[in-house]
MMTF fields as JSON, N, C-alpha, C and O atoms, coordinates in Angstrom:
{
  "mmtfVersion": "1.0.0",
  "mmtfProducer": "UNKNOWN",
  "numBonds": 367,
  "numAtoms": 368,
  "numGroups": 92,
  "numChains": 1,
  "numModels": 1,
  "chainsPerModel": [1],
  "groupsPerChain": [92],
  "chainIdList": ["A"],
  "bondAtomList": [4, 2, 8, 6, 12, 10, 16, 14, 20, 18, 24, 22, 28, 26, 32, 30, 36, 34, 40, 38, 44, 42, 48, 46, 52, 50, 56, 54, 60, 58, 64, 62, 68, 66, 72, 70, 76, 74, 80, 78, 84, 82, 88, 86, 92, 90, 96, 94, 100, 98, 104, 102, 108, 106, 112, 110, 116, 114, 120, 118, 124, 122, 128, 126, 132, 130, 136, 134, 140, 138, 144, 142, 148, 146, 152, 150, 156, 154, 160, 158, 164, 162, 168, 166, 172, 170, 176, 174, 180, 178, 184, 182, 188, 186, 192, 190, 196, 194, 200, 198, 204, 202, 208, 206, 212, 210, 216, 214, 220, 218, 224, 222, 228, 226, 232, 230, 236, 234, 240, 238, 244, 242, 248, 246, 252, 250, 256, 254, 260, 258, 264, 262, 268, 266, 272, 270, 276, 274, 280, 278, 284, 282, 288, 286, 292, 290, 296, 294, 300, 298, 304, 302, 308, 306, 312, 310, 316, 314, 320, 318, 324, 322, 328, 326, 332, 330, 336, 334, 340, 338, 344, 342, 348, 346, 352, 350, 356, 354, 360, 358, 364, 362],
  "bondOrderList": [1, 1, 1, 1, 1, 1, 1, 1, 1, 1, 1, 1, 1, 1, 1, 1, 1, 1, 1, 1, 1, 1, 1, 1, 1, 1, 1, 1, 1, 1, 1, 1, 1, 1, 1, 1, 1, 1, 1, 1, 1, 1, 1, 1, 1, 1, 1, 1, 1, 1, 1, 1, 1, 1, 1, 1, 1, 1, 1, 1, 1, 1, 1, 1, 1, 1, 1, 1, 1, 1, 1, 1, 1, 1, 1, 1, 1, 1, 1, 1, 1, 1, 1, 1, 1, 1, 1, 1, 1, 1, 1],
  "groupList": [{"groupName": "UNK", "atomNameList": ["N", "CA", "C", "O"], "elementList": ["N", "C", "C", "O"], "formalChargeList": [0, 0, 0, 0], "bondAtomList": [1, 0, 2, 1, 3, 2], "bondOrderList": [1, 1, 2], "singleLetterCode": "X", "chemCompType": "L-PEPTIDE LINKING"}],
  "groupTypeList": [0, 0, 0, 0, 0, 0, 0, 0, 0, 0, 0, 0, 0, 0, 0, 0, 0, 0, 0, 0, 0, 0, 0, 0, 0, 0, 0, 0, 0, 0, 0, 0, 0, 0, 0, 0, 0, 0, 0, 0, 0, 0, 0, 0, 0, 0, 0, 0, 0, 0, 0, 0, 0, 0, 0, 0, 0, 0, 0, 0, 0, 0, 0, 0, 0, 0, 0, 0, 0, 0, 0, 0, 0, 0, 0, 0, 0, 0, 0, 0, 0, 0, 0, 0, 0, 0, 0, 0, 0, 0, 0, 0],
  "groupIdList": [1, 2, 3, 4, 5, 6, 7, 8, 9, 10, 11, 12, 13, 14, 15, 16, 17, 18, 19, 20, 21, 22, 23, 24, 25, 26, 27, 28, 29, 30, 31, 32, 33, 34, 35, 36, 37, 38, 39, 40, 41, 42, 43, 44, 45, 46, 47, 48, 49, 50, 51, 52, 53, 54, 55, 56, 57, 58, 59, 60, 61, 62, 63, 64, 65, 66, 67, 68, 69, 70, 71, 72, 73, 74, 75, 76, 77, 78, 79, 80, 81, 82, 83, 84, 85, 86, 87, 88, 89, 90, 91, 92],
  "secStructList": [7, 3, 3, 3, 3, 3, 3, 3, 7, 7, 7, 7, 6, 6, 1, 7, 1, 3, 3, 3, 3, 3, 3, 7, 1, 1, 7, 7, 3, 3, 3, 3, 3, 3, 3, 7, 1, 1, 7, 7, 3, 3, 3, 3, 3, 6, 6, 3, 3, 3, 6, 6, 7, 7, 7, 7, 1, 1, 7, 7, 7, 7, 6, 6, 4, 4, 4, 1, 1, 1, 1, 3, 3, 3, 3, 3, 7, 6, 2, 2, 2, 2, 2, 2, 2, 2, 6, 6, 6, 6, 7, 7],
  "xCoordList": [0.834, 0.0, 0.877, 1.949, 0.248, 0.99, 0.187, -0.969, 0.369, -0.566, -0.15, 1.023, -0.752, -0.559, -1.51, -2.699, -0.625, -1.494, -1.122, -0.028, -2.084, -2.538, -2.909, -4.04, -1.802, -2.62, -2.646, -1.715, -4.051, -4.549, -4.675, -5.425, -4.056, -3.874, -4.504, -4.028, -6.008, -6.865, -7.845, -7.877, -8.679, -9.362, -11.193, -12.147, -11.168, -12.353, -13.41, -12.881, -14.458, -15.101, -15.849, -16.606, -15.904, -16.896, -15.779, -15.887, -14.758, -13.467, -12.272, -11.677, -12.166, -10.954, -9.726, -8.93, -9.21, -7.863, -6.98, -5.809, -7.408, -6.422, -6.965, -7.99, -6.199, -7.008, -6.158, -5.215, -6.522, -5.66, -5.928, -7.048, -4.775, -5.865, -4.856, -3.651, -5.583, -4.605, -5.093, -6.209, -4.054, -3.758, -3.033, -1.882, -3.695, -2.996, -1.825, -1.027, -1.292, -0.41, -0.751, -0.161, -2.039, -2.128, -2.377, -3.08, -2.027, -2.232, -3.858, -4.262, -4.877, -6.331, -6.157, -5.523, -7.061, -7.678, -8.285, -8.788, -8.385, -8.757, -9.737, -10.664, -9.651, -9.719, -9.416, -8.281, -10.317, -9.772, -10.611, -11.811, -9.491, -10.361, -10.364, -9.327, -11.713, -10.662, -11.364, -12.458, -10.318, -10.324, -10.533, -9.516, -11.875, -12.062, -11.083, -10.274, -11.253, -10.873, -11.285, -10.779, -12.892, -13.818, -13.598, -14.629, -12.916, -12.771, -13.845, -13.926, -14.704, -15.873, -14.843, -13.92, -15.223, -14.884, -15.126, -16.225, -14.713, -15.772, -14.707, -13.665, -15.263, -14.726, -15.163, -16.388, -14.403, -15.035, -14.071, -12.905, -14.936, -13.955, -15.596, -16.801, -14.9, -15.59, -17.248, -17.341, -18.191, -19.755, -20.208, -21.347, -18.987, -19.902, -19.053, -17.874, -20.219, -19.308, -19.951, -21.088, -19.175, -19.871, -19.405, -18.284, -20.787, -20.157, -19.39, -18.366, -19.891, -19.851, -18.228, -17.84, -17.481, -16.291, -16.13, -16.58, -15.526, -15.49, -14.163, -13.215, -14.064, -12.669, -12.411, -13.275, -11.259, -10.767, -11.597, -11.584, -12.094, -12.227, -11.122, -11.043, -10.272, -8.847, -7.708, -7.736, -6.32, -4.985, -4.539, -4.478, -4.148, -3.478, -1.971, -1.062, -1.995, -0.344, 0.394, 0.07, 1.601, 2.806, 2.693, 1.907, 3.915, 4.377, 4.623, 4.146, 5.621, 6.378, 5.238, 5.209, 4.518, 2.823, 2.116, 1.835, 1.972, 1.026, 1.866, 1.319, 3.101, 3.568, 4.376, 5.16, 4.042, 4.359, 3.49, 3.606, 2.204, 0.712, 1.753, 2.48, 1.607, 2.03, 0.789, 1.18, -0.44, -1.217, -1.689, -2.559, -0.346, -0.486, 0.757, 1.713, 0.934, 1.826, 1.571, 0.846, 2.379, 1.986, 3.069, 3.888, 3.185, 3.965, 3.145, 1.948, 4.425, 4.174, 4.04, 5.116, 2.904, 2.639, 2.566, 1.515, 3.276, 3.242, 1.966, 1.226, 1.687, 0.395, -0.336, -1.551, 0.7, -0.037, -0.535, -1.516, -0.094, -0.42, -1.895, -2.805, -2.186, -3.031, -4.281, -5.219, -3.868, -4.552, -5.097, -6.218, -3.907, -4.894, -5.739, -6.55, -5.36, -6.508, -7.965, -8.883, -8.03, -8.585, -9.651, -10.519, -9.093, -10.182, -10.864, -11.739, -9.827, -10.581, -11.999, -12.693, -11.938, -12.824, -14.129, -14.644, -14.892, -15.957, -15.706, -16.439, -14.866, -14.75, -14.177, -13.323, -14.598, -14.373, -13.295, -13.249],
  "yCoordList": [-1.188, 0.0, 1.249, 1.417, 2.022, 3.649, 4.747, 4.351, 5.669, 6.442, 8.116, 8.462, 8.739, 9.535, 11.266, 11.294, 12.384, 13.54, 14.542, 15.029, 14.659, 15.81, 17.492, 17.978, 18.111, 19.418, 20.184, 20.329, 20.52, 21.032, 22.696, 23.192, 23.354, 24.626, 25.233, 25.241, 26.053, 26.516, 27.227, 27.263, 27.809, 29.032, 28.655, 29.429, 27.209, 26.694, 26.485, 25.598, 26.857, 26.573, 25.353, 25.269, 24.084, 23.096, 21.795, 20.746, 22.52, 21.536, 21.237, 22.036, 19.838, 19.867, 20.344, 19.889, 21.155, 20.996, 20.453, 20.813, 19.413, 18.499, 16.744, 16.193, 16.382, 14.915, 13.575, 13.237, 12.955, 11.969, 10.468, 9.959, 9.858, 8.434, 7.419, 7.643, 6.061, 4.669, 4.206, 4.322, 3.688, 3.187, 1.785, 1.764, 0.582, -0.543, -0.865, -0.039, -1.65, -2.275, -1.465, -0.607, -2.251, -1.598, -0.266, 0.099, 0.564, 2.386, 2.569, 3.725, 1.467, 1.984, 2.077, 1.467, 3.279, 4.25, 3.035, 2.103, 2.782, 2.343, 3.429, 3.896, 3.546, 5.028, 6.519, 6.908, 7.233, 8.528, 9.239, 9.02, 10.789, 11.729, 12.993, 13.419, 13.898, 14.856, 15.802, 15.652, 17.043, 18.229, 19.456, 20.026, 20.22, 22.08, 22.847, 22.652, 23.605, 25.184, 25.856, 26.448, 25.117, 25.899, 24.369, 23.872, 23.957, 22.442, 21.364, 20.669, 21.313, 20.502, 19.637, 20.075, 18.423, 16.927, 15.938, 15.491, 15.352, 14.327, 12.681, 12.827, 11.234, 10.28, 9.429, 9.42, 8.432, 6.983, 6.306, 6.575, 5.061, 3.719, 2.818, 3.034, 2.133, 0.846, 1.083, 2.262, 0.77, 1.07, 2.417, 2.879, 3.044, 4.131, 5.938, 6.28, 6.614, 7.759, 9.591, 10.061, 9.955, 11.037, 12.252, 12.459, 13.348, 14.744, 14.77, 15.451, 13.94, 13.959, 13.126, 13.097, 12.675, 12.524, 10.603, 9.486, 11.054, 8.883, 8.479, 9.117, 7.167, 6.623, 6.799, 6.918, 6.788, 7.034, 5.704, 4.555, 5.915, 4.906, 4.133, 2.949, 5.334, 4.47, 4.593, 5.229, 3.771, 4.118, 5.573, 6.439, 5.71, 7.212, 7.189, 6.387, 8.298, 8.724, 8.493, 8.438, 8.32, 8.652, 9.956, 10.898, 9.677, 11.077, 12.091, 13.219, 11.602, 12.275, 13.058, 14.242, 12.122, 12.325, 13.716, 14.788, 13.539, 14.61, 15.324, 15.684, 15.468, 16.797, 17.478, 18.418, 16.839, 17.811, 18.82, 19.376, 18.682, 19.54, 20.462, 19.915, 21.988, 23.309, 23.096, 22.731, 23.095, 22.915, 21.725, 21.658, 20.925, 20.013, 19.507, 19.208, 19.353, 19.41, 17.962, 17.792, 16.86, 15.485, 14.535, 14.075, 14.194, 13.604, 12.143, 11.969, 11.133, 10.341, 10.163, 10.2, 9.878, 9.911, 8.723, 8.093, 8.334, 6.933, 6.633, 7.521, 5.274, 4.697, 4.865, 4.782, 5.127, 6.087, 7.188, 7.521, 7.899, 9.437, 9.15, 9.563, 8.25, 7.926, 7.977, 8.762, 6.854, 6.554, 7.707, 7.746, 8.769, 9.526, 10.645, 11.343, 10.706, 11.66, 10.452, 10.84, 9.317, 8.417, 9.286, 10.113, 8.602, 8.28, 10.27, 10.726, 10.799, 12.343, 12.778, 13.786, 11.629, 12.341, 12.68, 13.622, 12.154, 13.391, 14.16, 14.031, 14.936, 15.989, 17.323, 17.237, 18.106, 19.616, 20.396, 21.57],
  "zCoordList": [0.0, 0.0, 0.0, 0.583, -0.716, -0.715, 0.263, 0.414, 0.786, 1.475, 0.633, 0.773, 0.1, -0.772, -0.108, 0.207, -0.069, 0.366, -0.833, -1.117, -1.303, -2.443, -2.425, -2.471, -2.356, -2.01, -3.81, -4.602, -3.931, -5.102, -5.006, -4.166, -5.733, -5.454, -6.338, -7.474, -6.013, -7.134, -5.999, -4.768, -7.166, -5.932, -6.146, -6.054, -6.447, -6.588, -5.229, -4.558, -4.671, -3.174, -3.204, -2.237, -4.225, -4.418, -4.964, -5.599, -4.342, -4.715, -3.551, -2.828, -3.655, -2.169, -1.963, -2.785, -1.112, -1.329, -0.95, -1.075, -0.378, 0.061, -0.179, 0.224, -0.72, -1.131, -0.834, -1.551, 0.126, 0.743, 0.242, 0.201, -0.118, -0.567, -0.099, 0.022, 0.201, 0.517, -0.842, -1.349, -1.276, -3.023, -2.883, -2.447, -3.253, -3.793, -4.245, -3.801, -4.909, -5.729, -7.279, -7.935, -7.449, -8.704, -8.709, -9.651, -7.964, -7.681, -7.653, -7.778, -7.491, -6.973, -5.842, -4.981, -5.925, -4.836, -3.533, -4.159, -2.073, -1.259, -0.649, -1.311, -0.233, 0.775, 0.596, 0.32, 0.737, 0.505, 1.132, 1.291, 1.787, 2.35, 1.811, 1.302, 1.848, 1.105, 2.041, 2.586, 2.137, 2.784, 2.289, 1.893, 2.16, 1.587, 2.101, 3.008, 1.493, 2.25, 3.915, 4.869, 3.303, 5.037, 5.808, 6.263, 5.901, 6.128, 6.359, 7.372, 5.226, 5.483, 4.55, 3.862, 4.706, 4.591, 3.763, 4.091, 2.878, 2.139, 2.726, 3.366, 2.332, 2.281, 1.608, 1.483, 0.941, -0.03, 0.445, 0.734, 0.507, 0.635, -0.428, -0.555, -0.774, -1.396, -1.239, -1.579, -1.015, -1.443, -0.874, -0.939, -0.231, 0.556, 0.199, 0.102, 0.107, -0.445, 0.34, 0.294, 0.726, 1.657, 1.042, 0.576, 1.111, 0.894, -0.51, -0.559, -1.893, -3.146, -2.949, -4.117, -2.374, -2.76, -3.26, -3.003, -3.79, -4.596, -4.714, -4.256, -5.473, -5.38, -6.961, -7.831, -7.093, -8.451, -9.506, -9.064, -10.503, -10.984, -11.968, -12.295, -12.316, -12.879, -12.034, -10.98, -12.644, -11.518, -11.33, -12.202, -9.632, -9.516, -10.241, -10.03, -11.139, -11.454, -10.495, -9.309, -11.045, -10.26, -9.433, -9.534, -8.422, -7.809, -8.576, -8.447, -9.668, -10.721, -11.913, -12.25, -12.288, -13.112, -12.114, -12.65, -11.09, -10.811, -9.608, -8.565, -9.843, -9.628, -10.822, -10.699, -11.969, -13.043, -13.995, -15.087, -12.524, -13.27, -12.103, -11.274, -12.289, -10.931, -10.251, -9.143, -10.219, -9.749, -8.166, -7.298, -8.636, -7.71, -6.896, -7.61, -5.56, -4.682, -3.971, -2.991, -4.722, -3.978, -3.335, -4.131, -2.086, -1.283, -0.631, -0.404, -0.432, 0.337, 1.31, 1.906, 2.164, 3.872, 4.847, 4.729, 5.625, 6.201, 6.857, 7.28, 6.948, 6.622, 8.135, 8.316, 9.207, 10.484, 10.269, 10.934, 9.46, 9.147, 8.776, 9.494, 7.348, 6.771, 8.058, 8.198, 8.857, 9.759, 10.739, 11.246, 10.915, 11.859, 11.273, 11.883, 9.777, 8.779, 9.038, 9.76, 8.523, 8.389, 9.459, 9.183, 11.111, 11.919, 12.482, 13.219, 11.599, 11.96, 10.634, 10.498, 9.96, 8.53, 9.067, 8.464, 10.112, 10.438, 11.438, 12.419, 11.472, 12.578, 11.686, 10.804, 11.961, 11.577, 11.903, 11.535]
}
């Protein structure tokens, strides 16, 4: 597993800026949280999807792939980290 944090830099209010995901072998999406601006929240894992947010339906790029958009600022996060975004996704 990879644990992946996405910060999306744009001045959109119906868009996350921060998008966290646990990713497979084959780079699908497991889990993901994502974080606004006003910090309202979305999450998907497998049948369930909150606050519009979903799982990728194809593989995530590389590191290298989507930090060569400027738009996007993406690092690897250890799979505790993952975990304590994880168990905060409904709290404000």
């Amino acid at each position: 597993m990879l644990y992946l944090e996405v910060k999306w830099i744009h001045n959109f209010t119906d868009e996350p800026e921060y998008i966290i995901s646990e990713i497979d072998n084959e780079r699908n999406e497991i889990r993901k949280v994502e974080i606004y601006k006003n910090k309202k929240k979305g999450f998907a894992v497998k049948d369930i999807s909150v606050n519009g947010s979903q799982l990728s339906e194809t593989p995530i790029p590389t590191l290298e792939e989507i930090n060569s958009d400027i738009q996007f600022k993406a690092c690897l996060i250890s799979h505790a980290r993952f975990e304590e975004i994880w168990a905060k996704r409904f709290s404000t």
